[in-house]
Each structure stands twice: as C-alpha cells, then as structure tokens.
N, C-alpha and C positions, 0 to 999 in steps of 0.2 A: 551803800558801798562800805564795804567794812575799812578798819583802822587797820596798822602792820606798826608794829615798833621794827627797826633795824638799826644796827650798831654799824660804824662807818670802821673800818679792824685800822685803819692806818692811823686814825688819831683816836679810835675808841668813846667819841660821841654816840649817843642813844640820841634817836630822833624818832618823830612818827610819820607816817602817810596813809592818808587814804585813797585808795588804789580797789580798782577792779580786781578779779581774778584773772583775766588776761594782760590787764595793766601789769599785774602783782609780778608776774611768771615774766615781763619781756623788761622789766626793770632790774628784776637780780641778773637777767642775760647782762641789760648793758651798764651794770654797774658790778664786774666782780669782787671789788672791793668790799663791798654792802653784804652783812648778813642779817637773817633773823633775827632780833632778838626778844628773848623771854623774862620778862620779871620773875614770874611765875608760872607756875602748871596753865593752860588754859583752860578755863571751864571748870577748874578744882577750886575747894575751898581748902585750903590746908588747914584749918585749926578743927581739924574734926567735926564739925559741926555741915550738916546740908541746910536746906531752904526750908525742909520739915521740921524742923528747929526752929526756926524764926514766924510763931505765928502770926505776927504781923502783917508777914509778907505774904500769909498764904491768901489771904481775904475768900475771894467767892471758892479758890479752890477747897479749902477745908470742907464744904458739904461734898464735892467728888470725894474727898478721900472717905467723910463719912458713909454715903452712900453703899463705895466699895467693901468698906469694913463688916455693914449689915448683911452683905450679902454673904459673906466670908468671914464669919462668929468665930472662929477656933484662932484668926490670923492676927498678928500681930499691928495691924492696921486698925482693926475694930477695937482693941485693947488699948490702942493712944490716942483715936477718933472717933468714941462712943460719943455719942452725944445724948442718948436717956442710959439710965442705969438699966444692966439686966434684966430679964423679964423670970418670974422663978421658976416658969420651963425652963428656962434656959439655966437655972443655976442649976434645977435635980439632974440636967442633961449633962453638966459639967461634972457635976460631983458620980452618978453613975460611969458615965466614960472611965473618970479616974479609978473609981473602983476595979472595973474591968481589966484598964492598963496595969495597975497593981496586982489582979489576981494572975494577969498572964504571963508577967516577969516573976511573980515569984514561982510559977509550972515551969518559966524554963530554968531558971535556976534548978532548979530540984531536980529537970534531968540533967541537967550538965554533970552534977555530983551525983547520981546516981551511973551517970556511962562512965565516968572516970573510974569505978568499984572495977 
C-alpha cells in the first residue's frame, strides 16, 4: 500500500497515510479540507544527478547496462559502461568512420560556398 503525505489547509499540518487507491480517492471525497501534499517532485532527484550516478546503487544492474553498451559501440552507454578496453578493430573502425565524417563535411561545405557564387 503506498504512503500520501497530505496537508490539513485549515491549520496547515503535513501528515502521512497509508491508503489504497480507492481508500486514497474516497478520503479526499470525505475530507475536503485535506490536500496533497508534495515535498518534492516525485520520483525526481533534483540535484541533477540519477541512480546511474551512484554506482553503488547499481550492483547486478551494471552488467545489463554493460551488456547493452556492447551491443550498441558508437552509444554513449558503452562509453561509461565498457568494462574491457576497445578491441583495435574497433579503434581503425572509429578512427576510419571519423575520417569519412570529416571528408563529407568538408564536400558539403565546399558546396554550400560554391552555390552561394
């Protein structure tokens, strides 16, 4: 059964309950007095940081995220959840790509300032 914080507005106490979701829905009926209340966002961490931050917390999950990462080389998962270093296919295949993506930005540069003539 989940928890509900609610604020009482006539004297402004915060209290909790643990309450159904049908409990929850027929207690605001017979108390209008009674609202929600929120400390904070729920389910947010506000200081910028998520649970992939804290790897303490992640335990058996860190090999899923690794798993995902290997599967997915170019993603930003495999880049903060590598668990061996690159393999050096993989570095000529990086370094290639990159070659490639710089020979085809500076093609379209070149037309852009040629169709501007």
């Amino acid at each position: 059964m989940p928890s509900y914080e609610f604020q009482d507005t006539k004297t402004g106490r915060v209290f909790e309950e643990w309450l159904s979701v049908t409990a929850y829905e027929k207690y605001l009926k017979d108390n209008p007095h009674v609202v929600r209340y929120f400390a904070t966002a729920p389910g947010f961490n506000m200081n910028g940081k998520s649970f992939l931050d804290a790897p303490s917390k992640l335990g058996g999950f860190r090999e899923v995220l690794q798993k995902i990462g290997e599967k997915h080389p170019d993603s930003p998962m495999d880049e903060r959840f590598r668990s061996t270093p690159r393999s050096a296919k993989r570095v000529k295949t990086d370094i290639a790509v990159g070659k490639a993506l710089k020979k085809r930005k500076e093609a379209a540069a070149t037309r852009q300032r040629r169709s501007k003539w």
